[in-house]
Each structure stands twice: as structure tokens, then as C-alpha cells.
N, C-alpha and C positions, 0 to 999 in steps of 0.2 A: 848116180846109180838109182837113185828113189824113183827119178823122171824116167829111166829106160825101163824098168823094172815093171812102173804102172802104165807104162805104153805097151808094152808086151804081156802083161794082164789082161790089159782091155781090147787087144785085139783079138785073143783067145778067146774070151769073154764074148764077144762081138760074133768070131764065128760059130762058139758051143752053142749060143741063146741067139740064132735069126730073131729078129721079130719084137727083142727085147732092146730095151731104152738101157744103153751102158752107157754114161756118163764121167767124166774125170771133175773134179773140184765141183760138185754141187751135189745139194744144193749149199755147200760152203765151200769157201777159196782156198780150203787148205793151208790157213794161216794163221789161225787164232789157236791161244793157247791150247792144250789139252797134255794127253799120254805120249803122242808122238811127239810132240814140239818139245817138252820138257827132254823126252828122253834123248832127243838131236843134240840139245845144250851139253847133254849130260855126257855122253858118249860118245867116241870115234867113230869119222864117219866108215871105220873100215872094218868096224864089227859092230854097226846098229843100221837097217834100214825099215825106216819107217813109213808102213801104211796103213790106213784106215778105213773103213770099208762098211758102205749103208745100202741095204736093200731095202727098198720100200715093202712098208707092211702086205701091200694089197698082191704080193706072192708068195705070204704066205699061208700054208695050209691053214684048216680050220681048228686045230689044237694049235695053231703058234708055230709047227714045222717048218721048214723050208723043203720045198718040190725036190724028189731024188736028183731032179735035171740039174737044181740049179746048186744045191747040192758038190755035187759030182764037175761040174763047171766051174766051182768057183776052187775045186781041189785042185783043179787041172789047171785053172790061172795060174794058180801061185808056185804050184809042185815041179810042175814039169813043162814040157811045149816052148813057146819063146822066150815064158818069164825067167825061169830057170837059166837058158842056155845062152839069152841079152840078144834074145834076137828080135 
């Protein structure tokens, strides 16, 4: 579910932000300890899916914000569109 879930984030991703560098597993492999790996251990896989999620500094605004665009893009990754619906 994790692997369809972030394929259909990052496709969304891919067409909200032309232009932007959306990347899966980097710049880590998605394997070493942390908050989702623990909490995989911890939890069924049929009420925990676990993602993690890094934007590089250099988009965001000059107080530390994140751009309305990407913002609003990364609600729509996760919320609604293919991730939601496993498409």
C-alpha cells in the first residue's frame, strides 16, 4: 500500500509542480531506522501507512514558509487525486 500510495503522490506531485525535481527514496533509501520504520514494526499493516516526506530548503520562502503552490500540491498529493483513490 506504502509503494502505491507514494507512486500516486508523486505523480500528482509531478503534475501540480512542472518544472520541479519530485524524487522517491532520496536523497535516502527509505530504510534506515526512524518514526515510520519503528512505527511499521509496531503496527498493522492495515491501519499504519507510512510516509516521509523532504523538501529541500532552497523552496522555501524567506521567513522559512513553504510557496502557496507547493503548499496546496502537497495537500492534494496526499488528500485527494490518485493517492487517495490507488490510482
Amino acid at each position: 500500500e506504502e509503494a502505491a500510495f507514494a507512486g500516486a503522490a508523486t505523480r500528482t506531485l509531478r503534475r501540480l509542480l512542472p518544472g520541479w525535481r519530485v524524487r522517491r527514496n532520496y536523497p535516502y533509501q527509505g530504510t534506515a531506522d526512524g518514526l515510520v520504520t519503528i512505527l511499521r514494526r509496531q503496527l498493522p499493516q492495515t491501519d499504519y501507512l507510512g510516509i516521509e516526506l523532504e523538501v529541500n530548503q532552497a523552496h522555501l520562502q524567506g521567513g522559512g514558509g513553504f510557496p502557496a503552490v507547493l503548499t496546496a500540491a502537497l495537500v492534494e498529493s496526499v488528500t485527494g487525486g490518485e493517492a487517495r483513490h490507488g490510482r
